[in-house]
N, C-alpha and C positions, 0 to 999 in steps of 0.2 A: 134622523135623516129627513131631507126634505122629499114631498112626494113627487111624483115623478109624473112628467108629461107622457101623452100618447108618443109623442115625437122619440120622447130619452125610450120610450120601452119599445119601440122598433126594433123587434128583430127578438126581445126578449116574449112574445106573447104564446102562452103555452109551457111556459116555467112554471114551475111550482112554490116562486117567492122570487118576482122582477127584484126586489128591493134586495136581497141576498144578494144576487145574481149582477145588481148596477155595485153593490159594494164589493166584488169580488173583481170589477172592471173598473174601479176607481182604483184600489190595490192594485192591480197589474200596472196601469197606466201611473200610478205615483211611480213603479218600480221601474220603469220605460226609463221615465224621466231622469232619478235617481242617476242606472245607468249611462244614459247619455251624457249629463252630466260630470260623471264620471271617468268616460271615454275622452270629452270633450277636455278635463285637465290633464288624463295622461299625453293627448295629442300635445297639450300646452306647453307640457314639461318634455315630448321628442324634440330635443333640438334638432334645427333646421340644416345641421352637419348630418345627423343618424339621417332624415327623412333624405337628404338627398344621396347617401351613399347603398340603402335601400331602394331608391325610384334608380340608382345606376345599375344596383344587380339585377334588377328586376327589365333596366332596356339592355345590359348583356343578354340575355336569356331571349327576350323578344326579337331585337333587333340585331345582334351577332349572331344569335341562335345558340348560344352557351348553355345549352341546356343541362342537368344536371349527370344526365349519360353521356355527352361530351365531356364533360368535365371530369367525370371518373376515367376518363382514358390520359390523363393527368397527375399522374400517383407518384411522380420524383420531384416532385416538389415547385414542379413550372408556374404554378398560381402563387402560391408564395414569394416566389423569386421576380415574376413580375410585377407585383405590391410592393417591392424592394423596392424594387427600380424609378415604378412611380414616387413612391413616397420620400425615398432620399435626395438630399439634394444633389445636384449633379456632381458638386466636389466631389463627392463619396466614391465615384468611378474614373477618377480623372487619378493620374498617375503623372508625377514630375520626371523627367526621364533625362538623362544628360548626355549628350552627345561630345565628345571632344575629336576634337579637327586640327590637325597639322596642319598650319598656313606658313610659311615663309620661317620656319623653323622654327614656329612657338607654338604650344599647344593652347586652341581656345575651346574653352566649353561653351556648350549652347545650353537653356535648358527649351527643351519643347513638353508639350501635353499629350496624353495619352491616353484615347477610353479602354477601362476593361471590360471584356465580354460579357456580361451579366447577363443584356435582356435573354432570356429563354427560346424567343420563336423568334420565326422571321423577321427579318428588318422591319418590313411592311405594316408592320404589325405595331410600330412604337410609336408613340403616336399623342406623345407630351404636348399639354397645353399651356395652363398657367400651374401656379401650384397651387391654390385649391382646385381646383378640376382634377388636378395629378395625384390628391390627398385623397379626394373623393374615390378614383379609381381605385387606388391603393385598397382602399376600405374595402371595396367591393369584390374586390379581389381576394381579399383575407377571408372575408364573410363565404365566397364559393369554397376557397381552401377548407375553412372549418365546416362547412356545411359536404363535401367532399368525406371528410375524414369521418364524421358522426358517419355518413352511408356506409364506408367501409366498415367500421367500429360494429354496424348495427349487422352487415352483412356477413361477419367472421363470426357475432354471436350466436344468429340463426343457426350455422351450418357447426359450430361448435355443440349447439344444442342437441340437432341429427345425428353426432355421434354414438355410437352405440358405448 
């Protein structure tokens, strides 16, 4: 090892072997690096779908205020159903419906379109943009549902535990 300046042994004076002491901070600092590095490929490898469907559950919670005891007053499955709704395309709620009409003594059919009642909550509440944005929703939507169910899961374990 090379010797060390007044400057590098700042802060080490009063050790019992600076040079120990600078190779036990060269070790951590390679293992900094290592990590970051590390960090840095698995950011590489979140696709920029997952990052943005987590910065969505994350502005649910901030900015709706969906917190996660909000969302446990949720337990029939209204998170899920509204992931549905986002995520499928509109076909999937639309319904061909036929009308037939007596006019001048012939039967005409019409066909008109029809949505089914799916969304979960209020109208006010629907709120379709494009369909990634709508994909994205969806995601984040799933991700409270499963994260929702693990609390119950973890909550029915504890009090099964308490059992006598």
């Amino acid at each position: 090892m090379n010797e060390l300046s007044e400057e590098e042994l700042g802060g080490l004076e009063g050790q019992p072997d600076p040079l120990y002491s600078y190779a036990i901070l060269r070790r951590a600092a390679a293992e900094i690096r290592r990590l970051r590095a590390a960090l840095a490929e698995r950011d590489a490898m979140l696709a920029k779908a997952t990052r943005d469907v987590f910065a969505e559950r994350e502005r649910q919670k901030a900015v709706e205020g969906w917190t996660p005891e909000h969302d446990d007053q949720h337990s029939y499955g209204e998170m899920a159903t509204a992931a549905a709704c986002y995520a499928a395309p509109f076909s999937l709620f639309q319904s061909h419906v036929f009308a037939h009409d007596v006019q001048g003594g012939h039967r005409e059919s019409k066909a008109f379109v029809q949505y089914r009642p799916a969304w979960p909550w209020a109208h006010h509440w629907w709120k379709p943009k494009d369909r990634r944005r709508d994909l994205v929703r969806a995601g984040a939507l799933i991700l409270a549902e499963i994260e929702r169910l693990d609390r119950a899961a973890s909550l029915a374990s504890e009090l099964k535990e308490k059992q006598p």
